[in-house]
C-alpha positions in Angstrom: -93.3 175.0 -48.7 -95.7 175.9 -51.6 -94.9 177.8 -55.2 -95.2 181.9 -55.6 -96.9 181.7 -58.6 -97.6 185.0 -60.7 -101.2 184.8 -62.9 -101.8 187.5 -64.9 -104.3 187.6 -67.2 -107.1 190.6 -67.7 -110.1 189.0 -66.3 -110.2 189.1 -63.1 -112.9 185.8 -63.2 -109.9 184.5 -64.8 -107.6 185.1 -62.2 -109.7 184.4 -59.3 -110.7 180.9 -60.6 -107.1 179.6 -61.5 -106.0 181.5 -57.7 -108.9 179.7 -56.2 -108.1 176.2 -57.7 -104.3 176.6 -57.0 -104.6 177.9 -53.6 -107.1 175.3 -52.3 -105.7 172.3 -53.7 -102.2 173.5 -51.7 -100.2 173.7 -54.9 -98.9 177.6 -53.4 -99.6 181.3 -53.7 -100.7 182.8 -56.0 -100.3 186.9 -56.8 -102.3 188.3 -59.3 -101.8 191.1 -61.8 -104.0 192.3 -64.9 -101.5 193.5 -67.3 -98.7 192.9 -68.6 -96.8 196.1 -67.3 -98.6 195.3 -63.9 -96.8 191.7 -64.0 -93.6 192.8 -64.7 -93.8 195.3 -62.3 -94.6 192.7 -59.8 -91.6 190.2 -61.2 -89.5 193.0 -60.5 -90.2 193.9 -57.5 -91.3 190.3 -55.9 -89.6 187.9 -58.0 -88.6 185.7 -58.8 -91.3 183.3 -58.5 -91.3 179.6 -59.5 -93.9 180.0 -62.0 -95.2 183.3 -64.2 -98.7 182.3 -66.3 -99.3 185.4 -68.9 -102.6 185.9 -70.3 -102.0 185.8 -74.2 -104.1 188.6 -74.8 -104.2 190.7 -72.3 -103.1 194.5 -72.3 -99.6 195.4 -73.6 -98.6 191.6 -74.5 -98.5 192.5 -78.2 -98.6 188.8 -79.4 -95.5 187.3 -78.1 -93.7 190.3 -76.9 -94.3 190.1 -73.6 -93.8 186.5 -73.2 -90.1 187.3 -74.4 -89.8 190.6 -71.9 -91.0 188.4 -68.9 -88.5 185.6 -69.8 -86.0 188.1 -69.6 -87.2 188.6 -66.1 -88.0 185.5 -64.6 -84.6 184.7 -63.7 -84.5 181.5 -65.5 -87.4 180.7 -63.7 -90.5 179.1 -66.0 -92.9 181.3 -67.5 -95.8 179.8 -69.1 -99.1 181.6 -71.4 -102.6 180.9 -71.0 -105.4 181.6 -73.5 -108.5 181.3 -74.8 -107.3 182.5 -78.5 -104.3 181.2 -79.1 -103.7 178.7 -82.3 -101.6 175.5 -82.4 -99.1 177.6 -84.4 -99.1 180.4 -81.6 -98.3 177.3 -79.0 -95.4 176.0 -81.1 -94.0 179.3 -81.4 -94.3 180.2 -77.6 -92.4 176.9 -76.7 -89.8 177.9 -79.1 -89.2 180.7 -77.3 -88.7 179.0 -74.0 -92.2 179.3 -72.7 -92.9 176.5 -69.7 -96.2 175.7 -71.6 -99.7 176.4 -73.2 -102.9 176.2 -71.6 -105.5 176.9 -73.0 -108.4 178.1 -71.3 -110.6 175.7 -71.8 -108.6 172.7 -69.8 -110.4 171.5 -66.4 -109.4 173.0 -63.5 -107.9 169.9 -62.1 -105.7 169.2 -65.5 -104.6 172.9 -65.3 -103.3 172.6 -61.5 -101.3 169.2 -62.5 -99.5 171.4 -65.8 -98.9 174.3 -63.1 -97.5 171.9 -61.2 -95.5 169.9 -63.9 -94.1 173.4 -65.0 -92.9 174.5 -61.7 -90.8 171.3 -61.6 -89.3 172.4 -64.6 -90.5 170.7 -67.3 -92.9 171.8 -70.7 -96.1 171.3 -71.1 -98.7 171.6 -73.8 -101.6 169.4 -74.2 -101.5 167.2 -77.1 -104.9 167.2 -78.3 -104.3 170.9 -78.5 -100.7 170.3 -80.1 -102.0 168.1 -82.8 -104.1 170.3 -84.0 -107.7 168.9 -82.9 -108.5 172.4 -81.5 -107.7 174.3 -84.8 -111.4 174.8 -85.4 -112.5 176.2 -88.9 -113.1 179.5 -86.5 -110.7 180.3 -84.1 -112.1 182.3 -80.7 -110.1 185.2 -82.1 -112.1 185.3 -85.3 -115.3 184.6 -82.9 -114.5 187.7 -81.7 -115.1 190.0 -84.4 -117.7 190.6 -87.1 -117.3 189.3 -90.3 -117.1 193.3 -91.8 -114.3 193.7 -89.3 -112.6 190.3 -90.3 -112.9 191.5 -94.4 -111.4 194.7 -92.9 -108.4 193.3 -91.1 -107.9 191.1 -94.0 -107.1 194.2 -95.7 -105.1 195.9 -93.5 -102.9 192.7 -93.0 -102.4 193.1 -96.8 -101.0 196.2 -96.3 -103.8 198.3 -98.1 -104.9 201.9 -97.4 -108.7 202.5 -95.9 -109.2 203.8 -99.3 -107.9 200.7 -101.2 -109.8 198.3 -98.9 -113.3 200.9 -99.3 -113.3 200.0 -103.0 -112.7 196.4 -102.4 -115.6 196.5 -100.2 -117.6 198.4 -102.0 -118.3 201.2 -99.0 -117.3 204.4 -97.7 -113.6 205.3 -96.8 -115.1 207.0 -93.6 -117.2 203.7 -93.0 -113.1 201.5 -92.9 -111.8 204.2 -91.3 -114.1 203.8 -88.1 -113.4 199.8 -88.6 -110.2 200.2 -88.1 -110.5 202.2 -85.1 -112.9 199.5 -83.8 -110.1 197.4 -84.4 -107.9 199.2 -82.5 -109.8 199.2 -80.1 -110.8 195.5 -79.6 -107.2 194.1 -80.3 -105.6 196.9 -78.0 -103.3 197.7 -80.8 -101.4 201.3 -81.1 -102.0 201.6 -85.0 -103.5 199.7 -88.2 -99.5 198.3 -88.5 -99.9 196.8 -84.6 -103.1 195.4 -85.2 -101.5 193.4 -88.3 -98.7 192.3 -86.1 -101.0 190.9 -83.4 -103.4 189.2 -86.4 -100.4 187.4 -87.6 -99.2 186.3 -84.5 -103.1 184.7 -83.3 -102.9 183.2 -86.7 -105.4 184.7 -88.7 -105.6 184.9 -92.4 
């Protein structure tokens, strides 16, 4: 009998190429959801199912909040994250939490059905290129993803500076960080400037 295996991740590309790859190659069944209140609506209410992947990033995960709330879930079942952001730190402190593994999204699809599998059996898995730090790249994919204004920005925020404080810093208008920070917001799906720190800190940024 194949796995249940829950991927949720907010791309639904995403999802339909790892369901694709893991449904055709026999490994099981795969249910989908594209939030994090989505999948643990689903573990509730479905579970428990022999393997949970959780999109690092996707809405309501707030760093590595959600990998502790489905944990709490899973029925001591293995629960694993996948992303395309995540740092080696981010990996290392996922595992220590009791996540199954880390894959990053840029593994083949044929590696990333053997770790599904290997995970399922009960066992971790984190690739150790990744683990050794040969993916820490000057520019981490979450830095990729925002200007270099909004990085300066952040920067401030994460040193706990008011828009004002961080407008003469810059040398701009308070209205100018003000949108910035709602921008943000925005892009890290963060409540408030305070969230947004939390979830900078957690992807590793500096």
């Amino acid at each position: 009998m194949g796995l249940r295996i829950l991927v949720a991740d907010d791309h639904e590309l995403v999802r339909d190429t790892i369901s694709m790859f893991l449904e055709s190659d026999g490994t099981g069944q795969v249910v989908q959801a594209g939030t994090l209140e989505d999948a643990l609506k689903q573990m509730k209410l479905h579970g428990p199912f022999d393997l949970v992947l959780l999109d690092y990033t996707m809405p309501g995960m707030r760093g590595l909040e959600g990998l502790k709330q489905a944990l709490k879930l899973s029925g001591g079942n293995p629960v694993g994250l996948i992303s395309g952001t995540g740092t080696r730190l981010i990996a290392q402190q996922a595992l220590d939490l009791g996540a199954a593994g880390f894959l990053p999204k840029t593994m083949p699809a044929k590696s990333l059905v053997n770790a599904v599998k290997f995970m399922a059996m009960g066992e971790v898995f984190a690739p150790a290129d990744f683990m050794a730090g040969k993916s820490d790249a000057p520019e981490t994919d979450f830095e990729k993803a925002l200007s270099e204004r909004e990085r300066q920005v952040l920067r401030g925020v994460l040193a706990a500076k008011s828009n004002k404080e961080i407008a003469i810093d810059l040398d701009l208008q308070e209205p100018t960080i003000k949108l910035h920070v709602k921008t943000l917001c925005r892009k890290l799906d963060a409540k408030n400037r305070t969230d947004a720190a939390m979830i900078a800190r957690d992807a590793g940024f500096i």
